[in-house]
C-alpha positions in Angstrom: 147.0 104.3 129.1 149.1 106.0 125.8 147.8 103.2 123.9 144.4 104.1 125.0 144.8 107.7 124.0 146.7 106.8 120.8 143.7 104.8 119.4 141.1 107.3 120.9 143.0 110.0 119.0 143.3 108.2 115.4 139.9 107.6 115.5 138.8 111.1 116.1 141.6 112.4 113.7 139.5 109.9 110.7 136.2 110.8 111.9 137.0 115.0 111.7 138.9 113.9 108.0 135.9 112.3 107.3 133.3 115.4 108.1 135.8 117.9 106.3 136.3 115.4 103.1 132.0 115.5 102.8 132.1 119.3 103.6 134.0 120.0 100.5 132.2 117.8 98.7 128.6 119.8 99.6 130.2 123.0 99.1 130.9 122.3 95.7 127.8 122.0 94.2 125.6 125.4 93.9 122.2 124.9 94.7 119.5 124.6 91.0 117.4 127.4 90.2 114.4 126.8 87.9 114.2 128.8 84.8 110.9 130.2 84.1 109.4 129.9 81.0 111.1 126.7 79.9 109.6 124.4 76.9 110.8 121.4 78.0 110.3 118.4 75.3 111.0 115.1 78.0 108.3 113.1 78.3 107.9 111.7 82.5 106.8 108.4 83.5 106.7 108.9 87.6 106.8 105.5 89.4 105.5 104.6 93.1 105.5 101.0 94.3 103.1 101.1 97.4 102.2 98.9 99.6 99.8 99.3 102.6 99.5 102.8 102.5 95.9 103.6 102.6 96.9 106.9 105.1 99.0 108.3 102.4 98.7 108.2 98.9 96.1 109.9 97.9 97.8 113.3 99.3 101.0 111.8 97.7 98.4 111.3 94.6 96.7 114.9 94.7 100.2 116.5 94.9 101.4 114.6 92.0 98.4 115.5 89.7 98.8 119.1 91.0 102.1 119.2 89.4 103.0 122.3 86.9 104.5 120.2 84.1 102.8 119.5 81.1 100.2 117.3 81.0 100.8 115.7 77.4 104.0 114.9 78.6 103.6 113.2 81.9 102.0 110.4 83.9 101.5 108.7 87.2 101.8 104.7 87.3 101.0 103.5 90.9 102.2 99.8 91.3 100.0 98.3 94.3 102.1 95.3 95.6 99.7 92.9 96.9 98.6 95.6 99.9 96.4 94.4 102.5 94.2 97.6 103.4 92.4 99.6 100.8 95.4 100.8 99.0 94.0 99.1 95.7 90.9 101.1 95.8 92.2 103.8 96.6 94.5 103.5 93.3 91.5 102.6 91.2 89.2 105.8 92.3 91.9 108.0 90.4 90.4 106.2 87.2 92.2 107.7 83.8 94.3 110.3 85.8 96.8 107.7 86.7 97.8 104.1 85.5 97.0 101.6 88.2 99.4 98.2 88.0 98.3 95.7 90.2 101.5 93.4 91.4 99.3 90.2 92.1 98.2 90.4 88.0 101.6 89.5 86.5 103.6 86.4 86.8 106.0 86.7 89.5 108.9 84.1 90.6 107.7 81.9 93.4 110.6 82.5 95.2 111.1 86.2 94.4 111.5 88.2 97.8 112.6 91.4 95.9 108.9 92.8 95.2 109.4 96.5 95.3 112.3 96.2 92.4 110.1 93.7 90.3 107.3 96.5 90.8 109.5 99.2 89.1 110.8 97.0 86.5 107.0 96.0 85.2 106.2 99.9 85.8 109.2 101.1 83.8 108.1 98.3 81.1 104.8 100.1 81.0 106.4 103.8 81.0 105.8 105.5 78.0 108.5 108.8 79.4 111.8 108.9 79.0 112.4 110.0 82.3 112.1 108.0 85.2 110.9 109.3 88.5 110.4 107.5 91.8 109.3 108.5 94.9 107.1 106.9 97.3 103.6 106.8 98.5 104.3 108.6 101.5 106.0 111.5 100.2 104.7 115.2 99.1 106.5 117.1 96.8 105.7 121.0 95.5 104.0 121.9 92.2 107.2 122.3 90.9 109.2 118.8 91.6 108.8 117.3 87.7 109.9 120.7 86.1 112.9 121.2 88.3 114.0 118.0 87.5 113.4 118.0 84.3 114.7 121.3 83.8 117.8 119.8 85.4 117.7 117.5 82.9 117.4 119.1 79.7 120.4 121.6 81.3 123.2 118.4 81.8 122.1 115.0 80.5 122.7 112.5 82.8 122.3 109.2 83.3 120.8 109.5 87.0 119.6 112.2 89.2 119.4 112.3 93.1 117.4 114.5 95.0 116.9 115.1 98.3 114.2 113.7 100.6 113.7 115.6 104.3 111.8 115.0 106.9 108.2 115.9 108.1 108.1 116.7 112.3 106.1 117.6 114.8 108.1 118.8 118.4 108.2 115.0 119.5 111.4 114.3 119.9 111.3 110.9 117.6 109.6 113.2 114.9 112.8 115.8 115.8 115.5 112.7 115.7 114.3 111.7 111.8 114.4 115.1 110.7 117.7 116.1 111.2 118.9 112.2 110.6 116.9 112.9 106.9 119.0 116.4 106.9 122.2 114.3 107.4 121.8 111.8 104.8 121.1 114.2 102.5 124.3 115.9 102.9 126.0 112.6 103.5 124.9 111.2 99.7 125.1 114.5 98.4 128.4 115.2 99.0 129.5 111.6 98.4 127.8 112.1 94.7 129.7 115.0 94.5 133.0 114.0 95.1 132.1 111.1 92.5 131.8 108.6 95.0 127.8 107.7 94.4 126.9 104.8 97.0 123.6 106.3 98.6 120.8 108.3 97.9 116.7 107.8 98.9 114.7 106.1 95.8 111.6 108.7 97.0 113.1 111.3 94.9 115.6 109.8 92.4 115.2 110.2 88.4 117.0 108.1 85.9 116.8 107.6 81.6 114.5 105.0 80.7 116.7 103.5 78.5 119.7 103.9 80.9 117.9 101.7 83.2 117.0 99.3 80.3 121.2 99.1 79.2 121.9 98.3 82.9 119.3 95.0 83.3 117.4 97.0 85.1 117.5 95.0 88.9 119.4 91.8 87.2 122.0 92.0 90.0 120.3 92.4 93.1 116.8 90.7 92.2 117.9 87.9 95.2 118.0 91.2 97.7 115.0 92.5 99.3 115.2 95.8 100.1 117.6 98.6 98.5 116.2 99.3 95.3 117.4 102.7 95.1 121.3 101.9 96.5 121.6 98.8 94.6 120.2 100.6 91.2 123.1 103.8 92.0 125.5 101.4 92.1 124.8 99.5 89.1 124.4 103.2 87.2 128.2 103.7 89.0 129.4 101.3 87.3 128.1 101.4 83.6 128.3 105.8 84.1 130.6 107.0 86.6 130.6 110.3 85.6 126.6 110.7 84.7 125.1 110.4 88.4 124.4 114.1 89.3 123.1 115.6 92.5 120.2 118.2 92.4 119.8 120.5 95.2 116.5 122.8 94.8 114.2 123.3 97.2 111.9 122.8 94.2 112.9 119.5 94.0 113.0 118.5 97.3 110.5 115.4 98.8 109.0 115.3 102.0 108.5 112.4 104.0 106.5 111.8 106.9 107.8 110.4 110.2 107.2 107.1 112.1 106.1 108.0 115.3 107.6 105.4 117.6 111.4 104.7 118.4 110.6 100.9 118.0 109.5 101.5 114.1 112.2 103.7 113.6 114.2 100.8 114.8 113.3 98.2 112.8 113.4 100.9 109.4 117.3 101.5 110.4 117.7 98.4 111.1 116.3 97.2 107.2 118.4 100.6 106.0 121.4 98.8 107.6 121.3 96.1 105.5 121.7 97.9 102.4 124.9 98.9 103.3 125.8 95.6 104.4 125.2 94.5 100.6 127.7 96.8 99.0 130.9 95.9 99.6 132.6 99.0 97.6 135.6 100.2 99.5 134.0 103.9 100.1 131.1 102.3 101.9 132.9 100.1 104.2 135.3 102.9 105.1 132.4 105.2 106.1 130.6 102.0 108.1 134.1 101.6 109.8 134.9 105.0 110.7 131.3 106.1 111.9 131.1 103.2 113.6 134.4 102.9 115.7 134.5 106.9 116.5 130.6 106.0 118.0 132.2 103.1 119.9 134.5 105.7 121.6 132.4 106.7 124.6 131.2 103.1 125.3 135.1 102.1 124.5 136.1 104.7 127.3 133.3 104.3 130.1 134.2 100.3 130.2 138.4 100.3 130.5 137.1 103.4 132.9 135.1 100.9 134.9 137.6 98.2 134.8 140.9 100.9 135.6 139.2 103.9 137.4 140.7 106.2 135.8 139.7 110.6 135.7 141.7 111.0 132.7 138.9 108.9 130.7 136.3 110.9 131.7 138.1 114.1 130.6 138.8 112.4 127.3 135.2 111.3 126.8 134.3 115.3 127.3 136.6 115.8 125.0 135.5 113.2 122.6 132.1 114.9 123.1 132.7 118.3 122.0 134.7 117.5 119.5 131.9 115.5 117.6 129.5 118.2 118.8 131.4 121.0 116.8 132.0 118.5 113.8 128.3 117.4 113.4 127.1 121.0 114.6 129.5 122.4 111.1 128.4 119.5 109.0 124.8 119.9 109.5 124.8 124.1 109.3 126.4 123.8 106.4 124.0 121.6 104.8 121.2 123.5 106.3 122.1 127.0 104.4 120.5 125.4 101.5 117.2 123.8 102.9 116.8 126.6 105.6 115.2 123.5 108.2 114.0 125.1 111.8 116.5 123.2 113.9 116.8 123.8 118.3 120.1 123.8 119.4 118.7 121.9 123.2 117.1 119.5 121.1 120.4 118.9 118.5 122.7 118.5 121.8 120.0 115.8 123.4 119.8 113.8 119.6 123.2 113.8 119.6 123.9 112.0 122.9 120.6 109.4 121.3 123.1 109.1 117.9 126.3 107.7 119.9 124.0 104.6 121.5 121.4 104.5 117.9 124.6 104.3 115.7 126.5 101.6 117.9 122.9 100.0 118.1 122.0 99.9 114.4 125.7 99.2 113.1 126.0 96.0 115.0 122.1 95.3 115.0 121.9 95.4 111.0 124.2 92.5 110.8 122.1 90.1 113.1 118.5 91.5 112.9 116.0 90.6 110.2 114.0 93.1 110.1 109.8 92.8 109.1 108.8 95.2 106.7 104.5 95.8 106.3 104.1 92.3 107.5 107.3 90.5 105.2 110.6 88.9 106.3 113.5 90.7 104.8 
């Protein structure tokens, strides 16, 4: 029974050390404020890699050619990789205002599996900016995404720049689920970046020096791995400059993504994030896995040595255990949420977070067994 307790408590004790070590590391960034007026001089090269999205890019398209940068200065290249629906067509109606690159035009590997990364690599070949920008075909951004960033830019100089992608949703409470899981991440990388500990960030709004990417081999070390182009491509930039990965918070600068609108897709998409982190091996990463993990496990931990030793004291400590990662994620995600000012419920947060102890548990040990499809490919 002390034993019990003993391990219940550690675990709780990490997982609270854990939420206050990514508070501080939010807290000290302040958020980016774009200065009017600016002459900005970088030339922009932004990047999608789509692939069967007929249903969204050409409001992704509209929003990017509605952008308040200058024109001589910027362009849109739109990689099509091998879609099935009218994705192509759709790319070629845009004509001059964008540069099409159809995938299925250049020799590939027979045996590549890594299509998205060789994608970016021919579209950065192509790229006449200096400044790399990705996002993704489902995404909307305001007039004002390229400047902020390159403002940004211009201000510090570095290497790579992460922004932050959030979450489209309707009152379904799926839609509900991803957009405070989308709030969370963002103040999970973020503060990670911050306290110079860069292992995730979302490749639909992430910026990075042409000739930075070049130095690095672009995708030379993960070109056998499928997915992960944007974690894989951090960590490379880690290594070669550990002190030039900056995080930009602006609501300027901020991406939207929309939802998937059943739990099983949602699923299988964790379940494919999952395995990113199962590829980086980095000592922060596995740490954060663990400790997320086992303090999930609690609960489930509790309820079975409860059913094999009825016991009342375990069901105290599960409420317990319950409030105290109610208050934790209920601080964490306020704090994050002065900056992007989301409309979040407080009945809907309390039912998500019973959801997150079983999708955690779920997805942690899932990712390691699962191979996920992805628009019709094995990954």
């Amino acid at each position: 029974m002390i034993f019990t307790f003993v391990i219940v408590l550690v675990i709780t004790a990490l997982y609270a050390y854990l939420i206050i070590y990514l508070l501080f590391g939010w807290i000290r960034k302040s958020k980016f404020e774009l200065k009017t007026n600016q002459n900005s001089t970088t030339s922009v090269s932004v990047i999608i890699v789509a692939r069967n999205e007929a249903d969204n890019i050409a409001d992704c398209l509209e929003a990017l050619l509605q952008q308040d940068y200058q024109k001589n200065l910027y362009e849109i290249i739109v990689v099509d990789d091998h879609s099935e629906d009218n994705t192509a067509e759709i790319i070629r109606s845009y004509g001059h205002k964008i540069k099409g690159i159809p995938l299925s035009e250049h020799d590939l590997d027979p045996n590549l599996v890594a299509f998205k990364k060789r994608g970016i690599e021919i579209a950065v070949d192509n790229a006449d900016g200096e400044l790399i920008i990705t996002t993704d075909a489902d995404c909307m951004m305001g007039k004002s995404w390229v400047s902020t960033i390159v403002s940004y830019y211009e201000k510090y100089k570095p290497k790579m720049i992460c922004g932050s992608v959030l979450c489209e949703a309707n009152q379904s409470l799926v839609q509900q689920f991803q957009k405070l899981d989308f709030l969370v991440m963002a103040g999970v990388s973020g503060a990670l970046i911050n306290n110079k500990q860069p292992i995730m960030c979302n490749g639909a709004n992430l910026a990075y020096e042409k000739s930075a990417f070049k130095e690095v081999g672009g995708y030379k070390t993960s070109k056998n791995i499928a997915s992960g182009d944007d974690v894989h491509l951090l960590n490379t930039f880690g290594k070669r400059f550990p002190n030039k990965i900056h995080l930009l918070i602006s609501n300027k600068a901020t991406v939207y993504t929309r939802p998937l609108k059943s739990w099983k897709k949602l699923f299988y998409q964790r379940v494919r994030w999952g395995g990113k982190a199962k590829s980086n091996s980095s000592m922060p990463n596995r740490a954060i896995a663990i400790v997320t993990l086992s303090f999930n496990l609690v609960p489930i931990f509790l309820i079975i040595s409860h059913w094999l030793s009825a016991n009342s004291y375990r069901l105290i400590a599960i409420g317990y255990w319950l409030l105290t990662k109610i208050l934790l994620d209920l601080i964490f995600i306020k704090t994050i949420n002065q900056h992007f000012k989301q409309k979040l419920y407080l009945s809907t947060f309390l039912i998500i977070e019973i959801i997150h102890i079983f999708y955690i548990a779920v997805i942690g040990i899932c990712s390691n067994f699962v191979s996920p499809k992805w628009k019709g490919r094995s990954l």
